[in-house]
Each structure stands twice: as C-alpha cells, then as structure tokens.
C-alpha positions as CSV (number, residue, x, y, z in Angstrom):
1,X,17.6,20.6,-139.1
2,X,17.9,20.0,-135.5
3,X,18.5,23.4,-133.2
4,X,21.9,22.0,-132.2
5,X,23.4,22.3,-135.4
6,X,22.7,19.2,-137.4
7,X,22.1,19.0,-140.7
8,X,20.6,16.9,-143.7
9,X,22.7,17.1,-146.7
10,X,19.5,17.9,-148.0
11,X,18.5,20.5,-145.5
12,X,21.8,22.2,-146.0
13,X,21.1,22.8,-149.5
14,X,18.0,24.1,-149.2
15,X,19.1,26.5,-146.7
16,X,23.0,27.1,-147.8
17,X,23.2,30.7,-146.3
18,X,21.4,29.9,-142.7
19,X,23.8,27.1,-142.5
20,X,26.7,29.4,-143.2
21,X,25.4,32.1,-140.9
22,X,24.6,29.1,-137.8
23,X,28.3,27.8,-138.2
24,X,29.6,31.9,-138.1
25,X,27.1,32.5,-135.0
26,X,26.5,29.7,-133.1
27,X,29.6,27.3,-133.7
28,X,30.4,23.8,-136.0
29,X,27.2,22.5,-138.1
30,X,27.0,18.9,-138.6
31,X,25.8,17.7,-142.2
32,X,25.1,14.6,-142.6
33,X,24.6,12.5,-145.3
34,X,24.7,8.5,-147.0
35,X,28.2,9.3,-147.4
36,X,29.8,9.9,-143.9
37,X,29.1,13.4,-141.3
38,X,30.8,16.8,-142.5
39,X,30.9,19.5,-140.1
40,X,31.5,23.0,-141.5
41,X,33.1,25.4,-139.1
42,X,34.4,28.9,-139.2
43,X,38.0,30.1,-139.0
44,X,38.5,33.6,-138.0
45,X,41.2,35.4,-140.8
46,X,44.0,36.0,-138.2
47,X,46.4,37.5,-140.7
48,X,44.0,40.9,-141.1
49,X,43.4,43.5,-138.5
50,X,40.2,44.6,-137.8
51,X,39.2,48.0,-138.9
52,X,39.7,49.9,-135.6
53,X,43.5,48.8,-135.3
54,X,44.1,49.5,-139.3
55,X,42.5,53.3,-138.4
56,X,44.6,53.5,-135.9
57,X,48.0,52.7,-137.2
58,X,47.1,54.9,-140.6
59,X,46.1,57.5,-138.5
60,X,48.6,60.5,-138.9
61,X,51.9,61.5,-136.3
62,X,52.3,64.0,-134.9
C-alpha cells in the first residue's frame, strides 16, 4: 500500500480494518485489482444527530 491511499486487493485484505480506518481519516482508498480500481469512501450518516444536539433537545424545560 502506497501512503496516498492505494491499495492492492491483496493488501486490502490483509489489512481490512486499516483500510477502513485510512478511508474514515484520511479520505477515498483506491483498491485495485485484475478486475478494474474500487475506491471505498466514507459517507457521514446525515439523518442522526450527534450526541451533543440529541442531549440538548432531551434535556428538560423549564
């Protein structure tokens, strides 16, 4: 694996949750392998607040 964030397909395998926490930290890993390039990236969950707002709208009126 390179330090920019590309892969072997066999390097990725080998090194699954690295790979996950590179594309989480750093941005879009490329894996490549015989078959084409795959780039895993990570989506941030929009639909859930974040603890700090959900403790704050639970928190009690008044």
């Amino acid at each position: 694996m390179e330090s920019r964030g590309v892969w072997t397909a066999k390097d990725a395998r080998s090194n699954f949750v690295r790979l996950l926490e590179q594309a989480r930290t750093i941005g879009p890993q490329e894996i490549h392998d015989d078959t084409g390039i795959y780039v895993l990236k990570v989506y941030d969950d929009k639909t859930k607040d974040d603890a700090a707002k959900f403790l704050l709208n639970r928190r009690p009126k008044g």
